[in-house]
Backbone bond lengths (Angstrom), bond angles and torsions (degrees), N, CA, C in turn:
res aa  C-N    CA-C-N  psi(-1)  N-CA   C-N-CA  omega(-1)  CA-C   N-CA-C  phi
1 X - - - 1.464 - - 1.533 109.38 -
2 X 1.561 122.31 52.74 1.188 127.00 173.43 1.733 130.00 -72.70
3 X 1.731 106.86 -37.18 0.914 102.10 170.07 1.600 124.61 75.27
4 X 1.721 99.80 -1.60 1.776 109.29 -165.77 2.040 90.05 -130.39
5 X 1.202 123.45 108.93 0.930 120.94 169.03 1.754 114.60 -117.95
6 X 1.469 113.38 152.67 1.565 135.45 174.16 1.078 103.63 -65.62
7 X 1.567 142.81 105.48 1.607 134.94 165.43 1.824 94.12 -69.46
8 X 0.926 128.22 130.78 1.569 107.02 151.78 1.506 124.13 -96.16
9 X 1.222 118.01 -7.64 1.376 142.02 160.72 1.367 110.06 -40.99
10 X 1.573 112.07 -61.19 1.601 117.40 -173.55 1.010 103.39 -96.02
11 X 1.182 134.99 -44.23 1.456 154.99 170.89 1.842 101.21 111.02
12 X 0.803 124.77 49.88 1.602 138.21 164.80 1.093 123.06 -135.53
13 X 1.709 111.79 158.48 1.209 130.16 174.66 1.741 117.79 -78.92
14 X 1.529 95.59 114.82 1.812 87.28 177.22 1.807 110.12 -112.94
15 X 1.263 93.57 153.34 1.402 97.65 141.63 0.934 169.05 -107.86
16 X 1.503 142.45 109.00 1.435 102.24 -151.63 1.739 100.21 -134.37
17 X 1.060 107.37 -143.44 1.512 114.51 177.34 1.574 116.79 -173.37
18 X 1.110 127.19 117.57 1.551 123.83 152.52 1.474 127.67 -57.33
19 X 1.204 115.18 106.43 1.430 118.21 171.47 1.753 113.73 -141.01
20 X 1.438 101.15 148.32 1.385 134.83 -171.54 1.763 93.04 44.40
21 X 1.726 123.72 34.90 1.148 121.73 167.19 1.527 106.68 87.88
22 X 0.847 120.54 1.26 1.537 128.79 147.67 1.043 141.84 -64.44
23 X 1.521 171.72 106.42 1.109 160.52 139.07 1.846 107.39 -26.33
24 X 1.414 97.13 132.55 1.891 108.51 -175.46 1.673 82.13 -130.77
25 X 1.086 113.28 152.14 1.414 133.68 175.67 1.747 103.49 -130.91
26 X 1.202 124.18 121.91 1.170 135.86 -179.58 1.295 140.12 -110.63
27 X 1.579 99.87 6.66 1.285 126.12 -175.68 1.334 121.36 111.72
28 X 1.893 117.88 161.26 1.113 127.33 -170.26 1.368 115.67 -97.21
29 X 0.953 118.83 -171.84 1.632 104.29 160.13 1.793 97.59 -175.62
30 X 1.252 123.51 153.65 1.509 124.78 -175.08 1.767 98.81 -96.36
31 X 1.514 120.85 -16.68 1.940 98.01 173.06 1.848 91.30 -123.78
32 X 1.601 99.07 173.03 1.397 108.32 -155.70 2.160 81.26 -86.41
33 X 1.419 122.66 -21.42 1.224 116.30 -167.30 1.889 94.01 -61.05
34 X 1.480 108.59 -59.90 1.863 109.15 -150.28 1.558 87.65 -63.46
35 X 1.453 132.34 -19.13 1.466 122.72 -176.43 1.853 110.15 -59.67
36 X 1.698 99.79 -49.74 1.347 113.61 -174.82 1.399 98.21 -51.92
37 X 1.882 124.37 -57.57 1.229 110.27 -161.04 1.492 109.23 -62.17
38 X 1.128 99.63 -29.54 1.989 84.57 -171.92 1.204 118.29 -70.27
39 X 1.340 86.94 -37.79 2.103 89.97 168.19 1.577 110.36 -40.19
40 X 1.148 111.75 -46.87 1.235 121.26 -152.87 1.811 110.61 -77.83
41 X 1.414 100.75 -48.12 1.735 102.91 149.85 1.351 118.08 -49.32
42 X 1.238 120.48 -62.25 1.413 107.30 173.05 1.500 143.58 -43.29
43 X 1.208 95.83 -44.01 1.658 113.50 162.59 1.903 111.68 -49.61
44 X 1.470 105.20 -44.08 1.114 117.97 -170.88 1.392 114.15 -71.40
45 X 1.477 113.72 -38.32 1.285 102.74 179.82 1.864 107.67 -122.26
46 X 1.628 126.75 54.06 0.978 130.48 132.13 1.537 103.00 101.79
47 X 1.373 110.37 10.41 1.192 110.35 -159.55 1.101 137.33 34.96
48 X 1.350 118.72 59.48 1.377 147.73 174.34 1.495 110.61 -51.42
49 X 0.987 113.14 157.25 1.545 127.35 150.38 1.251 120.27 -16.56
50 X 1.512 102.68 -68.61 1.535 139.14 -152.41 1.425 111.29 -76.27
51 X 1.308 106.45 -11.45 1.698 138.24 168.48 1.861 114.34 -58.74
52 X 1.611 78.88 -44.61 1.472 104.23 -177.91 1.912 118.36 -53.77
53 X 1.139 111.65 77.88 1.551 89.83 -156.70 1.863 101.63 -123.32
54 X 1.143 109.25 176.53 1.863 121.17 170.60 1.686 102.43 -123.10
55 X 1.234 109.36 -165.31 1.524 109.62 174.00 1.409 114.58 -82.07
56 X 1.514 119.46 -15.29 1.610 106.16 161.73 1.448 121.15 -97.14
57 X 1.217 99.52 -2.18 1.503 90.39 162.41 2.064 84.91 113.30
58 X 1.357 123.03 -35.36 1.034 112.66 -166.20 1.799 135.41 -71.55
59 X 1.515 107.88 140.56 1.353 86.16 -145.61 1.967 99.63 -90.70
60 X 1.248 121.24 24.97 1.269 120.98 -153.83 2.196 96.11 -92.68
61 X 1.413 102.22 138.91 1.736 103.00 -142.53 1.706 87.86 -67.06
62 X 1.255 156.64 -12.96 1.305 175.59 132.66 1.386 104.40 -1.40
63 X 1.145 130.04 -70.04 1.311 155.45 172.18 1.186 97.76 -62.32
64 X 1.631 132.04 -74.58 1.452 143.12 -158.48 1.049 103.66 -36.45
65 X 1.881 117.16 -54.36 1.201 134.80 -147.98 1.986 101.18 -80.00
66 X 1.352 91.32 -60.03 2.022 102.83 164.70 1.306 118.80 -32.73
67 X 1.433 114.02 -27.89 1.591 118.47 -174.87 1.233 114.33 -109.32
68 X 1.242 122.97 -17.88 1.447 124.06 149.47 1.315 114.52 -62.69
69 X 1.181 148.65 -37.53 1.277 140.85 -165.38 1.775 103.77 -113.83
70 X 1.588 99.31 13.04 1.725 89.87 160.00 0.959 113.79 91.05
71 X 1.725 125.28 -1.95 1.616 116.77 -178.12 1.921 110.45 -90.24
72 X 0.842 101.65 130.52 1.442 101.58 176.34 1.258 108.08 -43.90
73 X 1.560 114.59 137.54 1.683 112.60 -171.50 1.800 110.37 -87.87
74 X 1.679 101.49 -3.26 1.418 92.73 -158.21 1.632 88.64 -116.04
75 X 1.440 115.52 16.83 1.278 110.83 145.60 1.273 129.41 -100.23
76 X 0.944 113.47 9.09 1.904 141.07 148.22 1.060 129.91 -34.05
77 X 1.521 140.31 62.87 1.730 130.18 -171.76 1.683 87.55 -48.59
78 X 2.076 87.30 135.76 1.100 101.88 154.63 2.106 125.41 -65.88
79 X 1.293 107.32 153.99 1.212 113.91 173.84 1.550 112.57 -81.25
């Protein structure tokens, strides 16, 4: 029940979670440690929403999605 998996695709650590039969993605991370910590917030606070994060923190799926696949988010024109 780790919850911290190796993409080798992107080459990062994600997190995610199955719930109510869903796949939740909770973010990436480039070392297997900042993966654990977020896991570990997450766990803590219920796996919230707010869990849901990119490298700015923003939760809009645009970004989410950019930072899953490794593109820098802040080379991102804003909308």
């Amino acid at each position: 029940m780790t919850y911290v998996y190796y993409n080798k695709k992107v080459k990062r650590w994600v997190v995610q979670k199955t719930i109510d039969g869903r796949c939740h993605h909770f973010g990436s991370f480039m070392s297997e440690e900042e993966a654990y910590e977020h896991r570990d917030y997450c766990m803590e606070h219920g796996w919230s929403e707010r869990c849901k994060i990119n490298g700015k923190g923003d939760l809009t799926p645009f970004k989410r999605v950019a930072h899953m696949f490794g593109v820098d988010v802040n080379s991102i024109p804003q909308r």
